[in-house]
Structure formats: C-alpha cells, structure tokens
C-alpha positions in Angstrom: 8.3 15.8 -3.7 6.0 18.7 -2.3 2.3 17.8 -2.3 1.4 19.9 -5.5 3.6 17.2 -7.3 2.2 14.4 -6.0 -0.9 15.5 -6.8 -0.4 16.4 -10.5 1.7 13.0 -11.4 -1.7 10.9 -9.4 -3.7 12.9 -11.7 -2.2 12.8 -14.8 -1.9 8.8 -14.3 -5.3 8.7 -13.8 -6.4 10.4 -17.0 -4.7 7.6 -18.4 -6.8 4.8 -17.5 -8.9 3.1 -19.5 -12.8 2.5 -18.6 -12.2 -1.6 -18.8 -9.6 -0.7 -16.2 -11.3 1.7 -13.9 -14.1 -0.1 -13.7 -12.3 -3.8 -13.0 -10.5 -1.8 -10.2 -13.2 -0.3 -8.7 -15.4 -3.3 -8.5 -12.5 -5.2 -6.8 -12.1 -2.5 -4.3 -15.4 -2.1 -3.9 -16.3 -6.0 -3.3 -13.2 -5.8 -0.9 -14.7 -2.9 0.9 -18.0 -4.5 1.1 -16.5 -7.3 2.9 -14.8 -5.5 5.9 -16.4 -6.1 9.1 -17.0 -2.4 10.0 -18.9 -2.1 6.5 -21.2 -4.9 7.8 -21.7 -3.5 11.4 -22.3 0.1 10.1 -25.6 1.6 10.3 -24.4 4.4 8.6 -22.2 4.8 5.3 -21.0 8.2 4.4 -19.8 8.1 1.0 -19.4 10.4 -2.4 -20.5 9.8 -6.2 -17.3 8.8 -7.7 -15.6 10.9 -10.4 -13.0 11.4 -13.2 -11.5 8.0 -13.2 -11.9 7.4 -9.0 -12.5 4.0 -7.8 -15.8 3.3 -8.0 -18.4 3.9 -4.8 -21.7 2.9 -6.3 -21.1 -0.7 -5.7 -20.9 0.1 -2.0 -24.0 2.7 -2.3 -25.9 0.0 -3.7 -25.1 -2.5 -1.2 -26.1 -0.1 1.6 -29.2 0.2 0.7 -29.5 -3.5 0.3 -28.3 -3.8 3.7 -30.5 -1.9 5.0 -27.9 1.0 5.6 -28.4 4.7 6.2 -26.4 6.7 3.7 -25.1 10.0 3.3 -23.2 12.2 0.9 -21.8 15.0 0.7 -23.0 18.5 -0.4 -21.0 22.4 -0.7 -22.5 24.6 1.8 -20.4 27.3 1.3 -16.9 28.3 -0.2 -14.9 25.5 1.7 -17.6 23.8 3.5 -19.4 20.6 3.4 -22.0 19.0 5.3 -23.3 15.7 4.9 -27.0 14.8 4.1 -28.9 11.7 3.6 -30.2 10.3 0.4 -33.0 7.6 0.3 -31.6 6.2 -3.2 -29.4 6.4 -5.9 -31.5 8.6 -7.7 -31.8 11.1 -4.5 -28.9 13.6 -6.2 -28.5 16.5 -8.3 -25.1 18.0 -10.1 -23.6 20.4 -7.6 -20.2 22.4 -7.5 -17.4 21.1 -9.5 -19.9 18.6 -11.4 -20.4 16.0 -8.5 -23.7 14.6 -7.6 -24.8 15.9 -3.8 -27.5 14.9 -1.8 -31.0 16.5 -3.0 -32.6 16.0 0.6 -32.1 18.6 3.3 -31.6 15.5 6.3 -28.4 16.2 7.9 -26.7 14.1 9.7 -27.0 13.8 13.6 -23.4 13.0 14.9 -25.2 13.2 18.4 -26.8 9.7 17.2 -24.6 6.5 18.4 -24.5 4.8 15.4 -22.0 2.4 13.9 -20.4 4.2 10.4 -17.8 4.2 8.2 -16.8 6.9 5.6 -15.0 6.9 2.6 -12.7 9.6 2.2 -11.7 10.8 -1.5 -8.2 11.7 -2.1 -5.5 11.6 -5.0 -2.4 9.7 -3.4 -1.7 8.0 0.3 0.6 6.5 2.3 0.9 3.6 4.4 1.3 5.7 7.7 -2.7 6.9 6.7 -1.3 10.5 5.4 -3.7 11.5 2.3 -3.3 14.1 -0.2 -6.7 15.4 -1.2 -7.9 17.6 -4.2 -6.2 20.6 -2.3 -9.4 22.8 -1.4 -9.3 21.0 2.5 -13.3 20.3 2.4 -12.6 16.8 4.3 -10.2 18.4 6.7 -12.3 20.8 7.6 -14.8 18.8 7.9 -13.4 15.9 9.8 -12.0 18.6 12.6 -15.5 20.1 12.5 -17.4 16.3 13.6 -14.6 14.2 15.1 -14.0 16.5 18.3 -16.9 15.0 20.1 -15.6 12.0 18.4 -18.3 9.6 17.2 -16.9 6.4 16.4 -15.8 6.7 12.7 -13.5 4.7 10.8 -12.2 6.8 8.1 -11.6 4.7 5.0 -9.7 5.9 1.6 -10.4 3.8 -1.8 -7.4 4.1 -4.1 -5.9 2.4 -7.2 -2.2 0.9 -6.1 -0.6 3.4 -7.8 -1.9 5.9 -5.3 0.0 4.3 -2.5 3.1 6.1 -2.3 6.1 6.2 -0.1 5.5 9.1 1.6 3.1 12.1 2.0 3.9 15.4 3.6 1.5 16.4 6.4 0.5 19.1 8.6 -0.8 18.8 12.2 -4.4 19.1 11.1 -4.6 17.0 8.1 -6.7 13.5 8.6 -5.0 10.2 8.9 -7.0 7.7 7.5 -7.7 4.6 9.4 -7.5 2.0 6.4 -7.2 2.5 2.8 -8.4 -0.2 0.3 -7.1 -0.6 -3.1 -7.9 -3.3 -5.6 -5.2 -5.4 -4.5 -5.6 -5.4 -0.1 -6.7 -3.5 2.7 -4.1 -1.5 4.3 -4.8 -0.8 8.4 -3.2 2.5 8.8 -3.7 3.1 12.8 -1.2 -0.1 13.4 1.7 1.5 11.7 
C-alpha cells in the first residue's frame, strides 16, 4: 500500500470514532505521555491543538503549564511553512489555516537556547521502525530539516490510537523518524529498532 492509501483508510477509521472513545483514548495517551521521563525533564513542550478525532494534547498542554513548562505551538507562515511560537496559556490562540488553533503571540522559538524539550508530532499512521505518514502537505518535514541541523536535543514524539500503528510505512530519505510513539495502550521507543 502507497502512502495515499494508508492515509485515506487511517482517516476514514477515524471519522468513525465515537467522542466517548476519542476522548478515553486520548486521556490514556495523554496520562502515558505525561509520565515519560523526557516530558518531566523538559523545559520546553512543543505541541499542536488537537483536531478531527486526534488523540487529545490538551491534557499535556495543561500539565505544562502546571509544571512550570515553556510551550509552543505551531503557526502557517507561509504556503508550506511553519514556525513555532510560544503561548502563555490555553487561551493564547486564534483559528488559523485549515481551522487549527495557532499561537496568537509573536515569541518564536530560540533553538540557540539549550533547553531540554520534547515535541509532539501529528501524523495519520506509523510504524514501529518510527516512519510516519503525515497529512501529506510536508509542514513537519520541512520543518524538522529546517531546526534539527544544528541539532538541539529533541525527542520527537508521535500520539496515535493503536490502529495507527501499522506494519509498514514507505519513506523517503528526508522524511522524520520519530523517536517514540505513544498510543493508549504503550510507549513504543523507535530509535532501538
């Protein structure tokens, strides 16, 4: 199966969820998340607002700020760019492309700053090797090869419902691996495979 396919079938089994489900899933992943070491020892949290059936990530959000946590989403800068930018709270975001809360502030993120973080990474299906298949516009990729060739250290996380862990996902030289994926269920460490 190509990628478009994969992508499609993740979809469509999405829609299908029910909000009793999505949301008993999410705050599973979500408290599972929480409880990773690297979430703890992470000054900064780079996250999105959640969407159309995705696990949840305003458990996490929440807990951030509770922690004490620096957090950042991210926001369209132009046709396939992103750039990430620092909210002070939940309420610190406006709709922006494609519907999706973004960041209202204008504080970027210094990647020349040594700080501990994580980011969550969105994406529609996975595999245990760390391959991800995204929403097929390549803002993360971009992204990700934009920030990590300095290389701050990042761990790139994925949330998924177990359904979204698949045998296998065709990938290309510059697509991301992610690092761990959580799902409702366990943690998967991708960079021992």
């Amino acid at each position: 199966m190509g990628k478009n396919e994969i992508r499609k079938r993740m979809l469509d089994r999405r829609r299908q969820l029910t909000e009793n489900r999505i949301e008993e899933d999410s705050r599973r992943a979500e408290t599972r998340f929480c409880e990773m070491e690297e979430f703890r020892r992470a000054d900064q949290v780079f996250a999105y607002m959640s969407v159309n059936g995705e696990i949840g990530t305003r458990h996490i959000i929440r807990q951030a700020f509770k922690d004490g946590k620096e957090v950042y989403l991210p926001k369209v800068v132009g046709k396939h760019e992103m750039e990430f930018y620092r909210i002070f709270s939940e309420a610190d975001v406006t709709e922006g492309k494609f519907g999706i809360l973004e960041p209202c502030s204008d504080e970027m993120v210094d990647w020349k700053k040594e700080k501990a973080s994580v980011m969550i990474v969105p994406g529609v299906a996975f595999d245990k090797r760390g391959n991800r298949i995204g929403y097929g516009a390549g803002f993360y990729d971009r992204y990700l090869e934009k920030v990590l060739k300095g290389s701050p250290e990042l761990l790139l996380t994925a949330l998924a419902y177990e359904f979204q862990i698949v045998e296998y996902v065709p990938s290309e030289e510059f697509d991301r691996k992610m690092d761990r994926i959580v799902t409702p269920e366990r943690c998967i460490n991708t960079f021992e495979k």
